[in-house]
N, CA, C and O of each residue as an XYZ file, in Angstrom:
160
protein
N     -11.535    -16.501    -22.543
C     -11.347    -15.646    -21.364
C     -10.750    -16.429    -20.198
O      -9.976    -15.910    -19.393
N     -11.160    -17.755    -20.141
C     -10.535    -18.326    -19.030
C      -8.912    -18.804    -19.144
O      -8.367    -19.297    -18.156
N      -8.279    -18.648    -20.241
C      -7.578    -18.789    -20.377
C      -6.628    -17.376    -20.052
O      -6.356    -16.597    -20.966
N      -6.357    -17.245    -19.230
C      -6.209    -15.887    -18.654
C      -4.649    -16.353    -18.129
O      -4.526    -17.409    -17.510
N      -3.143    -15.248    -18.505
C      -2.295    -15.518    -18.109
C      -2.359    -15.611    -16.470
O      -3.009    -14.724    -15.917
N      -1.715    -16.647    -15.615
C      -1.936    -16.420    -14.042
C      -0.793    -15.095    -14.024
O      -1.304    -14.027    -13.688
N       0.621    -15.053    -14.334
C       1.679    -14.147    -13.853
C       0.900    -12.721    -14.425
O       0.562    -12.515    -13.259
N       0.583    -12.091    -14.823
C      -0.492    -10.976    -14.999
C      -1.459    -10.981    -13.954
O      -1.250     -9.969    -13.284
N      -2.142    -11.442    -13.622
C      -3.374    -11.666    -12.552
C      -2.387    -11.370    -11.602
O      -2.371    -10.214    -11.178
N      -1.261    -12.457    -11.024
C      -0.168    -12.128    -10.054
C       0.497    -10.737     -9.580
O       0.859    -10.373     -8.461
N       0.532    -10.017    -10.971
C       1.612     -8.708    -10.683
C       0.229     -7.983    -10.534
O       0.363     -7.108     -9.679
N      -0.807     -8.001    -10.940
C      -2.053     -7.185    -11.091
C      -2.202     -7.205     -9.424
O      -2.007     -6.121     -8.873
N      -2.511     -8.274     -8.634
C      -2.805     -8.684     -7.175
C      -1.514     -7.597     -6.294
O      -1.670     -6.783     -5.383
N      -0.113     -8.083     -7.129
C       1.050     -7.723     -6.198
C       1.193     -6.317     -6.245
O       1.876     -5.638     -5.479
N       0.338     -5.828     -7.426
C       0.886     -3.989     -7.893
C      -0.186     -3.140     -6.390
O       0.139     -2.139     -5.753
N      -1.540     -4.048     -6.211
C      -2.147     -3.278     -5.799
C      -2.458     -3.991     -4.000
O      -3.349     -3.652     -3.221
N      -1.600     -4.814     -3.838
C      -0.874     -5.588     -2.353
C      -0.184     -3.760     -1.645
O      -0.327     -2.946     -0.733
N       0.781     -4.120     -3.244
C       2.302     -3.116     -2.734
C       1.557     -1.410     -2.587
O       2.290     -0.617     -1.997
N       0.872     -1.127     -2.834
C      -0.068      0.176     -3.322
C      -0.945      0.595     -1.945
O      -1.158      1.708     -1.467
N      -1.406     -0.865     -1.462
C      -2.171     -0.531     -0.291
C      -1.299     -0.480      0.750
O      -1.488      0.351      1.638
N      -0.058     -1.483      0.809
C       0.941     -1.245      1.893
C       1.304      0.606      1.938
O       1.093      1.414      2.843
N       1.810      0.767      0.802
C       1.960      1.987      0.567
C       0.981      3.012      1.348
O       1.450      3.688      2.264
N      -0.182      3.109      1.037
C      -0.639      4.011      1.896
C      -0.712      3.775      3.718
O      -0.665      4.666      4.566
N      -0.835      2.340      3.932
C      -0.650      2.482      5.408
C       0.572      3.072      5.670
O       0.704      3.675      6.735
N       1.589      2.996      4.802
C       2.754      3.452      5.598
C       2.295      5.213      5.671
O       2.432      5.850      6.716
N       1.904      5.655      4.763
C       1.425      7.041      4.450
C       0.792      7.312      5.557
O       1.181      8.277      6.216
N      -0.317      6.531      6.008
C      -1.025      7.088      6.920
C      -0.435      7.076      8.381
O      -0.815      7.695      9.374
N       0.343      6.413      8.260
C       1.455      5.430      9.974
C       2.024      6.546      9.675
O       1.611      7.225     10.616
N       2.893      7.485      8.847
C       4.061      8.562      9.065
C       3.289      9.556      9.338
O       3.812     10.237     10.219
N       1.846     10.151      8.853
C       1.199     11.363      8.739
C       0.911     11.036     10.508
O       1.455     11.826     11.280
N       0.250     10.133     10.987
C       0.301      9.663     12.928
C       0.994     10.167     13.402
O       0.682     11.052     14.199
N       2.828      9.707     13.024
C       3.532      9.997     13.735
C       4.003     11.578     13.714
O       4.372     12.343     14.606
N       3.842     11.704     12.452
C       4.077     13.621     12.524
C       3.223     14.431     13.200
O       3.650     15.531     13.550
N       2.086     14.116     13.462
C       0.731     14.533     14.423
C       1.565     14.600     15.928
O       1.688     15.570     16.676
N       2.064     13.270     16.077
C       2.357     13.304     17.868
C       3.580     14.077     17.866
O       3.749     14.958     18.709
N       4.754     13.722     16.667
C       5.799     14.440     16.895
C       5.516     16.313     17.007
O       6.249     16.874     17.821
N       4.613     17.123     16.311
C       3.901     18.235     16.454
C       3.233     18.033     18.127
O       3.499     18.865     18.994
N       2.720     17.328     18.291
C       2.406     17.792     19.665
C       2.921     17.068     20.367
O       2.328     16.734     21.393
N       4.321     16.514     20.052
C       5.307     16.597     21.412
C       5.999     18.239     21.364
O       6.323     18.652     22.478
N       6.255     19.220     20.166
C       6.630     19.774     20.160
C       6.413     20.840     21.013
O       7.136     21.834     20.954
């Protein structure tokens, strides 16, 4: 078990890095559509 590929562990870390970026951006655009609605 310890012999565990590192580049797997790596893309495993980077899939779910890129996944969480992902939703902040989700949540940062759903913000801005809130204010852009009530600039409207």
């Amino acid at each position: 078990m310890a012999s565990m590929p590192k580049r797997r562990r790596a893309r495993f870390y980077a899939m779910r890095r890129s996944y969480r970026n992902d939703w902040r951006v989700l949540e940062h655009n759903q913000q801005l559509a809130m204010r852009l609605n009530g600039w409207i």
